[in-house]
N, C-alpha and C positions, 0 to 999 in steps of 0.2 A: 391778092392776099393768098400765101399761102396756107394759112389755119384759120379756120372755119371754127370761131365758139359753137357749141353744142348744147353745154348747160356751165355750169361754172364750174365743173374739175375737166369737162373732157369736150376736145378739139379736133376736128377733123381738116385731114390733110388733104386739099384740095390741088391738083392738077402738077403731078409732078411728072417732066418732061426732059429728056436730055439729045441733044443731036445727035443725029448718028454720027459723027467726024468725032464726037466726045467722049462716046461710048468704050467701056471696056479699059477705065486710063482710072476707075475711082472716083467718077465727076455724082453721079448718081448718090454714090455713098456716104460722100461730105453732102452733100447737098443733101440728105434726105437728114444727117446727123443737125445741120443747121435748123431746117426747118423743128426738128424738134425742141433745137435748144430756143428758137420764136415759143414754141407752143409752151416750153416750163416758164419763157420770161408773162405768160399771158395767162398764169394760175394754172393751166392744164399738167391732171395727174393722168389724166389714160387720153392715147391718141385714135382714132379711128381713121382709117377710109379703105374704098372699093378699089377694084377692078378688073378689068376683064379677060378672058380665055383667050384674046389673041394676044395678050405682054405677057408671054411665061419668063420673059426676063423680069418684070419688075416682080412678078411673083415669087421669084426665087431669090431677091434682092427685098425683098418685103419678109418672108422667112426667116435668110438667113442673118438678120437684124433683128429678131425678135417677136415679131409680129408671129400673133397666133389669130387662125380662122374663126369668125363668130355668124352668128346669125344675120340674115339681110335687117340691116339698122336703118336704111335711108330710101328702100324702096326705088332705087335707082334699076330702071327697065335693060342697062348698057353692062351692068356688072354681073359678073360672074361670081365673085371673092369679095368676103366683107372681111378683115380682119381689124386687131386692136391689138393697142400696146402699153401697157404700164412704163410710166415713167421714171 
């Protein structure tokens, strides 16, 4: 599953991954656009999720979609970056 209920507005977006052969063609970008439109069909107003120091590409890909940095939410020992997003 890719969204993870939280409480009942907000949903975290668990393990998103894309090939390197896929990379760099917009697969990430729909695909990150879908998983949210799952999360508004599943009541969710704010999305959350981590990650870590070594994907400055999905960090940059997490930004420049909207997502802003918050406080550690989930206590995850592997993350570096918690952010969230209004939907």
């Amino acid at each position: 599953m890719a969204v993870k209920k939280l409480d009942e507005d907000t949903g975290e977006i668990k393990r998103l991954y894309v090939a390197p052969h896929a990379r760099r063609d917009g697969v990430a970008r729909r695909l990150l656009g879908a998983i949210e439109d799952v999360a508004r069909d599943l009541g969710c107003q704010l999305v959350r999720l981590d990650t870590g120091d070594k994907q400055p590409a999905s960090l940059n890909l997490f930004r420049s979609t909207g997502y802003v940095e918050i406080p550690d939410y989930n206590g995850n020992p592997y993350a570096s970056y918690w952010m969230e997003k209004r939907l």
